[in-house]
The first five atom37 places (N, CA, C, CB, O) and aatype in JSON, in Angstrom:
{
  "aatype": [20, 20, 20, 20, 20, 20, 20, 20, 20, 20, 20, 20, 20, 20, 20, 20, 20, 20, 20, 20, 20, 20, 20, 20, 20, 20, 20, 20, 20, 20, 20, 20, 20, 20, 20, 20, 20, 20, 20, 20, 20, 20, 20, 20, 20, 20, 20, 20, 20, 20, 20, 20, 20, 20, 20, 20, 20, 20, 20, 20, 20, 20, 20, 20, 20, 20, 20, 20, 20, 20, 20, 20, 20, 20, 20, 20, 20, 20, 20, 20, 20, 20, 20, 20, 20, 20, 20, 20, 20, 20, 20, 20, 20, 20, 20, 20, 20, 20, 20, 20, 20, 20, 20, 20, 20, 20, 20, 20, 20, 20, 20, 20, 20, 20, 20, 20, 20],
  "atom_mask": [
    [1, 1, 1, 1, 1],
    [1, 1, 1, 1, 1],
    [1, 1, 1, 1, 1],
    [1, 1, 1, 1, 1],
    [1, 1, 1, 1, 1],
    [1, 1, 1, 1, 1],
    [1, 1, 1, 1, 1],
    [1, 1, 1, 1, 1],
    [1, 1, 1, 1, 1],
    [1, 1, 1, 1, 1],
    [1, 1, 1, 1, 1],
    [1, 1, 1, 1, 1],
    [1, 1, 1, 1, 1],
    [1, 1, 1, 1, 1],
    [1, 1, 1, 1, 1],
    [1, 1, 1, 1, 1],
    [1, 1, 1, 1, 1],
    [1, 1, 1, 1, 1],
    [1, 1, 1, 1, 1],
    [1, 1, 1, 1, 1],
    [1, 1, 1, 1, 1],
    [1, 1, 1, 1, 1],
    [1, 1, 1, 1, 1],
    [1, 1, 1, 1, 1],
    [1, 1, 1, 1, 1],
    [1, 1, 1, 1, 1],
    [1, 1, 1, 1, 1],
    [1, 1, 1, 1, 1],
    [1, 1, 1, 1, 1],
    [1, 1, 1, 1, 1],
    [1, 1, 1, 1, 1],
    [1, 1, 1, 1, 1],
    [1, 1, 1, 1, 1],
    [1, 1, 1, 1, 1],
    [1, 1, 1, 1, 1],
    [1, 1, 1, 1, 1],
    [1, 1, 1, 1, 1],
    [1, 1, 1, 1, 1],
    [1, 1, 1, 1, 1],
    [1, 1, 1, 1, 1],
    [1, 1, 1, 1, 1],
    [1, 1, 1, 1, 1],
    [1, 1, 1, 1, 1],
    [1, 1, 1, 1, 1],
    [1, 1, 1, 1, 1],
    [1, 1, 1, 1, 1],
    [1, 1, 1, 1, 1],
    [1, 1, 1, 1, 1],
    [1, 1, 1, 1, 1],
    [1, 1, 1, 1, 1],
    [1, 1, 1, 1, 1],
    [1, 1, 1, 1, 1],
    [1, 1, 1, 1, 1],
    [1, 1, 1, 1, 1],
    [1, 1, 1, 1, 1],
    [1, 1, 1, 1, 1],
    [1, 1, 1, 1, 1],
    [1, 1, 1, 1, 1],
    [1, 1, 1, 1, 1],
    [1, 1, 1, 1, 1],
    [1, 1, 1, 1, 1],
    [1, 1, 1, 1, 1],
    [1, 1, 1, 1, 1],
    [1, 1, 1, 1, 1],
    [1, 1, 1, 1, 1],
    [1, 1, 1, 1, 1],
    [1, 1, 1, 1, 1],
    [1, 1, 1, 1, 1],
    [1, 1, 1, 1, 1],
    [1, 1, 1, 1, 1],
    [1, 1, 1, 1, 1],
    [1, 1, 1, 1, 1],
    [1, 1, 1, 1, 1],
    [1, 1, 1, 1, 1],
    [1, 1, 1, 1, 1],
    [1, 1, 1, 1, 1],
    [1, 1, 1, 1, 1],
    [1, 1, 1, 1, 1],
    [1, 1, 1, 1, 1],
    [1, 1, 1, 1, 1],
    [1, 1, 1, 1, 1],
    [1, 1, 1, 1, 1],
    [1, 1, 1, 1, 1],
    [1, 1, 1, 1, 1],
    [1, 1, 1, 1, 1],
    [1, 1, 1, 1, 1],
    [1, 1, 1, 1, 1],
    [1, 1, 1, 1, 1],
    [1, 1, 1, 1, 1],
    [1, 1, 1, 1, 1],
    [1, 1, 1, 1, 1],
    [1, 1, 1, 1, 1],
    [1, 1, 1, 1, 1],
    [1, 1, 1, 1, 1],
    [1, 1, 1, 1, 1],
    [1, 1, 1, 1, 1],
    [1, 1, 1, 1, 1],
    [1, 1, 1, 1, 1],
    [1, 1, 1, 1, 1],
    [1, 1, 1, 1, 1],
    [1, 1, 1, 1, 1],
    [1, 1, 1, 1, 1],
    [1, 1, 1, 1, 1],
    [1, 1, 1, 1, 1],
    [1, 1, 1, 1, 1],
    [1, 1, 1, 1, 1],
    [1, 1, 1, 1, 1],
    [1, 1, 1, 1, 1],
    [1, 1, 1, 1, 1],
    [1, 1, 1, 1, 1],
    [1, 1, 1, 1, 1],
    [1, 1, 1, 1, 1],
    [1, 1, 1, 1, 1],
    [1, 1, 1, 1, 1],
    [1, 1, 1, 1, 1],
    [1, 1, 1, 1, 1],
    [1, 1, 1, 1, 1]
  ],
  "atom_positions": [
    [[0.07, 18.49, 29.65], [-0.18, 17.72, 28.46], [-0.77, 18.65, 27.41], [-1.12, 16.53, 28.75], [-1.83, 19.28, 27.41]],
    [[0.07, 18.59, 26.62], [-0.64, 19.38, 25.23], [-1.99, 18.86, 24.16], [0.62, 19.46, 24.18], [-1.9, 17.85, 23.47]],
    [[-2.77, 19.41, 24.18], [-3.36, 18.72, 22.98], [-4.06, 19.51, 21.71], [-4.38, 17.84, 23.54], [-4.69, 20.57, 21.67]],
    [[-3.69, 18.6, 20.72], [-3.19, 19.16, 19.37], [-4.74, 18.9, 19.05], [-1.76, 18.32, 18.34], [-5.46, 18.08, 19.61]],
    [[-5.19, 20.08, 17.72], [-6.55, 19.56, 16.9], [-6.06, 19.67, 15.83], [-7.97, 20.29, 16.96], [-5.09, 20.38, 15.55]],
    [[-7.09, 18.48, 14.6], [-6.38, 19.03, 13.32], [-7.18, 20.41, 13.27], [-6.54, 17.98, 11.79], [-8.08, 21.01, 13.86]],
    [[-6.04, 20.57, 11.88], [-6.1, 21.7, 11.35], [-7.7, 22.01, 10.66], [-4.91, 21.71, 10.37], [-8.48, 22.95, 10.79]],
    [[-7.78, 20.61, 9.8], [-9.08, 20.71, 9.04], [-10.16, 20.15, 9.78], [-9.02, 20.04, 7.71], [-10.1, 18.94, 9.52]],
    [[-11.13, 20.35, 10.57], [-11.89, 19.41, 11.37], [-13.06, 19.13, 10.58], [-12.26, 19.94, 12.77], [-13.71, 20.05, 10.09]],
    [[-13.44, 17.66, 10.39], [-14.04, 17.54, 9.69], [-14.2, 16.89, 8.04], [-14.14, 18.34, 9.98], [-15.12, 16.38, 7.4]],
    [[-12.86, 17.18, 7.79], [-12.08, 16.87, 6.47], [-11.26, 15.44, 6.43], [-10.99, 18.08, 6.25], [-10.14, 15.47, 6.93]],
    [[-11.59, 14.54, 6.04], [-10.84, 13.47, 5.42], [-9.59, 13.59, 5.17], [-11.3, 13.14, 4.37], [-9.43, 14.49, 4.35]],
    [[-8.54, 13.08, 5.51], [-7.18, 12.94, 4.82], [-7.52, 11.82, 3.58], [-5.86, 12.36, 6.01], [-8.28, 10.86, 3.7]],
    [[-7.0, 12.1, 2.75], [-6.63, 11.17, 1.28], [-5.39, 11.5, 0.83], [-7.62, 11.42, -0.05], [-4.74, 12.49, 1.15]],
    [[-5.03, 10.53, -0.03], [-3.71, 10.73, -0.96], [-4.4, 10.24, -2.25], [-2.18, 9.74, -0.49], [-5.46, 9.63, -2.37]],
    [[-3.47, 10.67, -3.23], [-3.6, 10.02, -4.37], [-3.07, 9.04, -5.0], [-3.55, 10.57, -4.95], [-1.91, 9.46, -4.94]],
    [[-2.95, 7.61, -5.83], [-2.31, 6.72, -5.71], [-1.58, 7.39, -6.99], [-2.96, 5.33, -5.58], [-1.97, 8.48, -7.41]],
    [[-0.42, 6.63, -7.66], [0.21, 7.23, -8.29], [0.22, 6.52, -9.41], [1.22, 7.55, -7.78], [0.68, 7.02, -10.44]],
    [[-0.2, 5.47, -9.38], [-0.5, 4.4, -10.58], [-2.19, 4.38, -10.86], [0.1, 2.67, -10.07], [-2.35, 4.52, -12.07]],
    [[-3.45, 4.25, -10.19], [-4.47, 4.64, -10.7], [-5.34, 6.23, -10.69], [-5.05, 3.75, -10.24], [-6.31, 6.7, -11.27]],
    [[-4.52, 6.62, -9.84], [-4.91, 8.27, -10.08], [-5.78, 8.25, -9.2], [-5.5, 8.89, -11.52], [-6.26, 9.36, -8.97]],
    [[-6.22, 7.35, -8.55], [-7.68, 7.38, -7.58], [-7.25, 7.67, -6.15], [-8.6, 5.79, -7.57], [-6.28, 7.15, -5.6]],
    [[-8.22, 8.66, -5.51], [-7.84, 8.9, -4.07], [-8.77, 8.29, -2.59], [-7.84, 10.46, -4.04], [-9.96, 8.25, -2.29]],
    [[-7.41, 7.85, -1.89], [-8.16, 6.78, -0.79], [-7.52, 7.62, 0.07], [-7.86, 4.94, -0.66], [-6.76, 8.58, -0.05]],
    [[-8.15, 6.83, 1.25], [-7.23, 7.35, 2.91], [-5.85, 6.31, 2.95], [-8.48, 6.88, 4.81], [-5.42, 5.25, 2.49]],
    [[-5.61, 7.06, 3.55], [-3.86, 6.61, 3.85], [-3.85, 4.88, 5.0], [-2.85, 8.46, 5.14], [-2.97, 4.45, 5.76]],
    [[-4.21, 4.73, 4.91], [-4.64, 3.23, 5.46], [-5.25, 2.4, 4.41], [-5.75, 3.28, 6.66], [-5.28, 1.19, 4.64]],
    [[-5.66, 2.77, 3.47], [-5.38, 1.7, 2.36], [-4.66, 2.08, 0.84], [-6.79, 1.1, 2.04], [-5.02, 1.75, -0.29]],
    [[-3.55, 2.86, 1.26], [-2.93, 3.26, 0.1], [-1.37, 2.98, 1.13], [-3.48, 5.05, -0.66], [-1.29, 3.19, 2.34]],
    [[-0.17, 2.44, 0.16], [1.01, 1.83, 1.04], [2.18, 3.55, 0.48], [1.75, -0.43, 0.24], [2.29, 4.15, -0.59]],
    [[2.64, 3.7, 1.46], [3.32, 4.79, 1.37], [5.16, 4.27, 1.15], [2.88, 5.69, 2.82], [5.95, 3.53, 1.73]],
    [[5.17, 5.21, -0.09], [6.85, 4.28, -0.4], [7.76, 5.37, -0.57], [7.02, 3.17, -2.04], [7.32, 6.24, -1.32]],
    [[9.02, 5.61, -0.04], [10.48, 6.3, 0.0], [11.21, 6.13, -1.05], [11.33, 5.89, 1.02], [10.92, 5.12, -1.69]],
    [[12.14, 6.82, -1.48], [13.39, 6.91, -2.11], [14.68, 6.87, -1.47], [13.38, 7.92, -2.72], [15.14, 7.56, -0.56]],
    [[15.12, 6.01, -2.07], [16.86, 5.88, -0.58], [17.92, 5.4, -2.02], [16.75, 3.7, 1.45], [17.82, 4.36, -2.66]],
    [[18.58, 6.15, -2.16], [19.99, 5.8, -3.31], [19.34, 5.38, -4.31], [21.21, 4.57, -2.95], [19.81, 4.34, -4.77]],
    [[17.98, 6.0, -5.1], [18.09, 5.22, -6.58], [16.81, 4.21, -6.08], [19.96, 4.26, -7.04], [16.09, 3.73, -6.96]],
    [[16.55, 3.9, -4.71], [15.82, 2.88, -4.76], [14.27, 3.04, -4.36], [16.47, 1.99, -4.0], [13.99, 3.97, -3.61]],
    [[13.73, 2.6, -4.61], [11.95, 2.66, -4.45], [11.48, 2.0, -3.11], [11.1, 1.71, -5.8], [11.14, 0.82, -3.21]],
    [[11.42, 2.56, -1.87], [11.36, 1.17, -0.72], [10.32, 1.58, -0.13], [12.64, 0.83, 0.46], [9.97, 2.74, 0.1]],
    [[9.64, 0.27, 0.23], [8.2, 0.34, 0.95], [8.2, 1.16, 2.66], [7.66, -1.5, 1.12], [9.16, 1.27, 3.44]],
    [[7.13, 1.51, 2.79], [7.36, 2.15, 3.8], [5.95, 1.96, 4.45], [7.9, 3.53, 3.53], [5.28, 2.99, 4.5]],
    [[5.24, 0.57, 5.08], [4.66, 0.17, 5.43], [4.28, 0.72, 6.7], [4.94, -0.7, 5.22], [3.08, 0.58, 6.94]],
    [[5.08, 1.42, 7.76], [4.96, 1.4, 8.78], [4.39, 3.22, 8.88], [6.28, 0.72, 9.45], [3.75, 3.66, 9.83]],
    [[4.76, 3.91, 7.85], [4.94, 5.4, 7.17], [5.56, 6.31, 8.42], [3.28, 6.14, 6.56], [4.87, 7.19, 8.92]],
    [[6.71, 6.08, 8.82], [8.14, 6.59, 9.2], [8.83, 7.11, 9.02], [8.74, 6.31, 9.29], [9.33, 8.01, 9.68]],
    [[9.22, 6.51, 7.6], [10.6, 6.45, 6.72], [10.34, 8.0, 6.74], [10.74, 5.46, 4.98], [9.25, 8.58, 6.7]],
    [[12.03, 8.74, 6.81], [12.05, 10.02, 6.21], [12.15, 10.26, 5.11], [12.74, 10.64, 6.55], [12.2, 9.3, 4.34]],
    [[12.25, 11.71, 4.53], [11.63, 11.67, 3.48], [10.8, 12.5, 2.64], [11.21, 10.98, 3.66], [10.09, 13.39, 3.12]],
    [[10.88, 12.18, 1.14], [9.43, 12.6, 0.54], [9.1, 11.16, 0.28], [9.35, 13.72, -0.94], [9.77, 10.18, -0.05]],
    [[7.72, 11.43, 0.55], [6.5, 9.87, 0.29], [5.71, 10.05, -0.79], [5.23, 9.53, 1.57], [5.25, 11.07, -1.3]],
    [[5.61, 8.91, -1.07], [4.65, 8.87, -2.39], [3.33, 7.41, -2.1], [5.95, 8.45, -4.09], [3.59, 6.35, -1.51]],
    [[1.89, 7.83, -2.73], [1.55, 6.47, -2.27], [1.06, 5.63, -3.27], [0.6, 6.47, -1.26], [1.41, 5.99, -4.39]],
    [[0.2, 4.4, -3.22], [-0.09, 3.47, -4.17], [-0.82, 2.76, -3.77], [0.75, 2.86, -4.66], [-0.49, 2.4, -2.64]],
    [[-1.83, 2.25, -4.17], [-2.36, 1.06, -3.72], [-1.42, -0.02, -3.88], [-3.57, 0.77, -4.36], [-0.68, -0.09, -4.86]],
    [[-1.43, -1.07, -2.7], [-0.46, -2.26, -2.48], [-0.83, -3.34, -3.8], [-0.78, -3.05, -0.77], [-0.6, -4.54, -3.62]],
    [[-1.34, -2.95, -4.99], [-1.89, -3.89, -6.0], [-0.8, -4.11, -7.41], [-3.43, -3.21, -6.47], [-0.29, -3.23, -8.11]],
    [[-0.68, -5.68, -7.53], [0.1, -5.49, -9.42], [-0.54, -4.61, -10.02], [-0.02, -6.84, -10.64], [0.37, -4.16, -10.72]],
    [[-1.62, -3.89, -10.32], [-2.46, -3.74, -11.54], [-1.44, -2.03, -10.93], [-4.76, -4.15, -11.63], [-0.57, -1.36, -11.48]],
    [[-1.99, -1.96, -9.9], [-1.54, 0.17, -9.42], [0.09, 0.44, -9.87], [-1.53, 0.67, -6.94], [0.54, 1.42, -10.48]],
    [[0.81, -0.78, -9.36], [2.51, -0.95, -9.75], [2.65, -0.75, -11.14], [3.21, -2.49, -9.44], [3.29, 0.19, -11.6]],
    [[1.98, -1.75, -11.93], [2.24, -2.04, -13.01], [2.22, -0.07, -14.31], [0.94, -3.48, -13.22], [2.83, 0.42, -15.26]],
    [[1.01, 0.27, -13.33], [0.36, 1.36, -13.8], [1.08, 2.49, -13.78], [-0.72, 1.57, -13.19], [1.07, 3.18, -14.81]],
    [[1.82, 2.91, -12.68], [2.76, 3.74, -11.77], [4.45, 3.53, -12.59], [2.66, 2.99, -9.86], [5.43, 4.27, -12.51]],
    [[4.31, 2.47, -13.19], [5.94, 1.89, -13.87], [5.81, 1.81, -15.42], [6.44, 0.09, -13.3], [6.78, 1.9, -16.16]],
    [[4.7, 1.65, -15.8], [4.15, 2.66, -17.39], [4.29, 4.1, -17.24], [2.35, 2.53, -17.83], [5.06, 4.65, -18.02]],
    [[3.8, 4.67, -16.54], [3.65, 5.8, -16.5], [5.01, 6.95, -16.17], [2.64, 5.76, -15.66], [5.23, 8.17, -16.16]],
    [[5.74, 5.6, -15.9], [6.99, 6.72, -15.25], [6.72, 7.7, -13.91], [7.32, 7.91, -16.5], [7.29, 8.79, -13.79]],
    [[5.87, 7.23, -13.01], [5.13, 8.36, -12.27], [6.06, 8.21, -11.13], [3.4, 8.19, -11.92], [5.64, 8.99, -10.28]],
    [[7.52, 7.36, -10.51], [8.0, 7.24, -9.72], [8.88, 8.45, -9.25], [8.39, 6.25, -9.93], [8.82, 9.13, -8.22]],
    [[9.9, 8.49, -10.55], [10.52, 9.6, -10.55], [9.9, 11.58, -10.66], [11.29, 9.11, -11.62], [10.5, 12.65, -10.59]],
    [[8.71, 11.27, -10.81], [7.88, 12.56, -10.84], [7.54, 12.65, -9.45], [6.54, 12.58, -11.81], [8.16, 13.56, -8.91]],
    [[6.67, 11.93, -8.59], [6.52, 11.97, -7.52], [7.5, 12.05, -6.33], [5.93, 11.23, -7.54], [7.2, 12.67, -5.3]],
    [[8.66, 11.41, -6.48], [9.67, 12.01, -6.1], [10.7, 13.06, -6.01], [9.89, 11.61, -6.18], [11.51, 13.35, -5.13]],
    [[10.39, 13.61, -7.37], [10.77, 14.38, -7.68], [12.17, 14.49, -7.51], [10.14, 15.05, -7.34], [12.86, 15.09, -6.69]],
    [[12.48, 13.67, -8.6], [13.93, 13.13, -8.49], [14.48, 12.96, -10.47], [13.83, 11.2, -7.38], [13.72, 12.41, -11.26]],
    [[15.57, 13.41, -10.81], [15.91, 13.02, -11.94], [15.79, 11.65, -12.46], [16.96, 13.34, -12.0], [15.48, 10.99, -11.46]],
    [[15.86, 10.83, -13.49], [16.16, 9.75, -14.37], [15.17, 8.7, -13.51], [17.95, 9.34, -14.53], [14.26, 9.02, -12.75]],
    [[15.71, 7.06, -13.93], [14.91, 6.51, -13.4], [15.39, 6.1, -12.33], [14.42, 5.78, -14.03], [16.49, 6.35, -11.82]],
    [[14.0, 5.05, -11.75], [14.66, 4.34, -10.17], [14.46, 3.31, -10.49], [14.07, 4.55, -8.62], [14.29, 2.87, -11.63]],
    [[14.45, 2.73, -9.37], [14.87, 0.93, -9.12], [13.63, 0.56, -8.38], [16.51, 0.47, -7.98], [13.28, 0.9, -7.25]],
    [[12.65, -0.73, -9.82], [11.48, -0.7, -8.18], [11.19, -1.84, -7.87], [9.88, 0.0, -8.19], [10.06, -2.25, -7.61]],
    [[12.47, -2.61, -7.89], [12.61, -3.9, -7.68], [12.1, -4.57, -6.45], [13.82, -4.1, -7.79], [11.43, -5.58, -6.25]],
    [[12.77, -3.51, -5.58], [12.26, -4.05, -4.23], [10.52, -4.29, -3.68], [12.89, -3.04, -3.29], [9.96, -5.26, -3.18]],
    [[9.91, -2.54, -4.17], [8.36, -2.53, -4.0], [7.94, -3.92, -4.77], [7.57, -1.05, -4.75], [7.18, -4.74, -4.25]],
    [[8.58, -4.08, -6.21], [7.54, -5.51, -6.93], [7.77, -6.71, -6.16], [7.98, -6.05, -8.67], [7.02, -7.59, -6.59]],
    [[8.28, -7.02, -5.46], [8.96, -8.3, -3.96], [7.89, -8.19, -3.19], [10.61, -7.85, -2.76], [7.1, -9.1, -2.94]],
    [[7.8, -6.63, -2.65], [7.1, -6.58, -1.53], [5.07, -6.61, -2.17], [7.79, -4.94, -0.62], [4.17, -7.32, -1.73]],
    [[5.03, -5.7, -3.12], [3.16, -6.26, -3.17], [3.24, -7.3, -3.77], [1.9, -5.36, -4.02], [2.2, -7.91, -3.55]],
    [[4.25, -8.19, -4.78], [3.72, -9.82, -4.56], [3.35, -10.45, -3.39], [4.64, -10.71, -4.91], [2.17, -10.54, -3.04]],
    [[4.48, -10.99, -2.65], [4.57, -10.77, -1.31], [3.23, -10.73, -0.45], [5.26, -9.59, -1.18], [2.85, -11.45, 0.46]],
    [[2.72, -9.75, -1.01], [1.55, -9.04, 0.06], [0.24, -9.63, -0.77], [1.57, -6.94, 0.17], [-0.87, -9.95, -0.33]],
    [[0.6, -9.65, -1.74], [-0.56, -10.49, -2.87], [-0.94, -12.06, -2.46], [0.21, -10.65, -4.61], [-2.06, -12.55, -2.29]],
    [[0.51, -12.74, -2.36], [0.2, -13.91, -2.23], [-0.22, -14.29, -0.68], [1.27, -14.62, -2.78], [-0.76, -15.39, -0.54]],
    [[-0.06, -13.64, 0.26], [-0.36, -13.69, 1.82], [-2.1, -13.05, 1.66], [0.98, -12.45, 2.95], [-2.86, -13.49, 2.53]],
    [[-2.56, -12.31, 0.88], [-4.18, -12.11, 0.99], [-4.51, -13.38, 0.0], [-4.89, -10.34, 0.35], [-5.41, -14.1, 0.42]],
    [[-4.13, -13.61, -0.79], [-4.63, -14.91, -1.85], [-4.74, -15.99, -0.81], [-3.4, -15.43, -3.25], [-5.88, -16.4, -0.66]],
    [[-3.51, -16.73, 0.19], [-3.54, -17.6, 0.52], [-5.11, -17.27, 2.02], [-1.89, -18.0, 0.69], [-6.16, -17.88, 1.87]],
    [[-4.97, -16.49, 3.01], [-5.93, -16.05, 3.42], [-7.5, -16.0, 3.11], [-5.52, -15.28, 3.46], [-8.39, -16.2, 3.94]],
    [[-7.64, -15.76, 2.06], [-8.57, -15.54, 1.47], [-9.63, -17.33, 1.13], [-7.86, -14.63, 0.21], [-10.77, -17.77, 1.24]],
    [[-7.96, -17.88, 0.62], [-8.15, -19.47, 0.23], [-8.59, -20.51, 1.88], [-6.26, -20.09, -0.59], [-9.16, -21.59, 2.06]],
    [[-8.0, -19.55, 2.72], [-7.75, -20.39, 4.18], [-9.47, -20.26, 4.38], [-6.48, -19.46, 5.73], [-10.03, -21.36, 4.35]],
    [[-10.21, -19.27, 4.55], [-10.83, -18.38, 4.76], [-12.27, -19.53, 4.54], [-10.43, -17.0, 3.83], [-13.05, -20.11, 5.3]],
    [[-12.0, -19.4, 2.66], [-13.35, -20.56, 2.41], [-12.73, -21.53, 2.54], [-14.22, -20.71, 1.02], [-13.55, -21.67, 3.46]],
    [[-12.25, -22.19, 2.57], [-12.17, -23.89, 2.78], [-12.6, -23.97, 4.21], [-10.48, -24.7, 2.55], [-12.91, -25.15, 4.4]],
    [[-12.72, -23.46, 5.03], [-12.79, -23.47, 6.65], [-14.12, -23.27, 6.63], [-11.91, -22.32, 7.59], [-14.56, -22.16, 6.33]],
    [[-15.24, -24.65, 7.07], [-16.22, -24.76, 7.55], [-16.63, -23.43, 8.46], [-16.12, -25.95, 8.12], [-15.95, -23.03, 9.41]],
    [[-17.97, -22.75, 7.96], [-18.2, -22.01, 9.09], [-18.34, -22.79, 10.49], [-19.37, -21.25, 8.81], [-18.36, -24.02, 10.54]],
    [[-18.46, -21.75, 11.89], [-18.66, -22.16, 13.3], [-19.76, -23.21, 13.67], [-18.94, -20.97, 14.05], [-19.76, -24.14, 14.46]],
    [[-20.6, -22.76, 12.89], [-22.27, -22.96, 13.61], [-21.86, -24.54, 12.66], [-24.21, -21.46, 12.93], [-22.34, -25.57, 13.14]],
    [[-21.21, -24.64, 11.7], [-20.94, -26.09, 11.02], [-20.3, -26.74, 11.84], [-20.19, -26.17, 9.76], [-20.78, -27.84, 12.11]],
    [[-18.99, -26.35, 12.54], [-18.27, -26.98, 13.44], [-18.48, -27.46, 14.46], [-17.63, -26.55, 13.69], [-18.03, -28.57, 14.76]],
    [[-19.08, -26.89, 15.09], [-19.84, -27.0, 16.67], [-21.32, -28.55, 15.96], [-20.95, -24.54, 17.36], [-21.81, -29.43, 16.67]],
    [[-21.46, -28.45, 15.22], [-22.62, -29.31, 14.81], [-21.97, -30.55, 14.55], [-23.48, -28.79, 13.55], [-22.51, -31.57, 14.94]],
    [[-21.01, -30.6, 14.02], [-20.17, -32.21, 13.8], [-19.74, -32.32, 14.79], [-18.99, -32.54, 12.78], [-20.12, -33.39, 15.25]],
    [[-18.79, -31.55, 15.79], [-17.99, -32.17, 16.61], [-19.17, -32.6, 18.06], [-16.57, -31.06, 16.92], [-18.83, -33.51, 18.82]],
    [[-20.35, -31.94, 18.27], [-20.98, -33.05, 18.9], [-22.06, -33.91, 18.74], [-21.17, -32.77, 19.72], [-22.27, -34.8, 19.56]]
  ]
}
């Protein structure tokens, strides 16, 4: 069995997002591909490739698609298509919104356990 160390011990991995410029760890920044022209999420961070990342937020998208920063980071001529990513962080927007909503309306425990006996 081989075993690997990083390289940097000690050192944080970060990326930079590409729409607020701000740098997080790669677990809360969503890593996205280029495939024919197209902008595709890469949630699982697999996809081959050059990657680019973002926070999963409208405000980082919105920021990243002013900026033109898609095709730079890819490093790819003209523009792309980022139809699909704006599907997917709505998508991901409205599943933490509804969560969030589930979240407070739901009596805490120590409330529950007190009515039901």
């Amino acid at each position: 069995m081989t075993v690997t160390t990083d390289a940097r011990p000690g050192k944080p991995r970060e990326r930079t997002c590409i729409g607020c410029r701000k740098r997080s760890g790669p677990a809360d920044l969503l890593r996205m591909t280029v495939s024919g022209g197209l902008v595709l999420p890469d949630p699982d961070r697999r996809a081959p490739g050059r990657g680019a990342h973002l926070h999963p937020v409208a405000e980082c998208l919105d920021l990243a698609v002013r900026r033109k920063a898609f095709p730079r980071a890819f490093r790819v001529p003209g523009p792309l298509d980022v139809t699909g990513l704006q599907e997917y962080v709505a998508q991901r927007d409205k599943q933490e919104v509804s969560a969030v909503q589930t979240a407070a309306t739901r009596p805490p425990a120590a409330v529950q356990t007190a009515v039901t006996t």
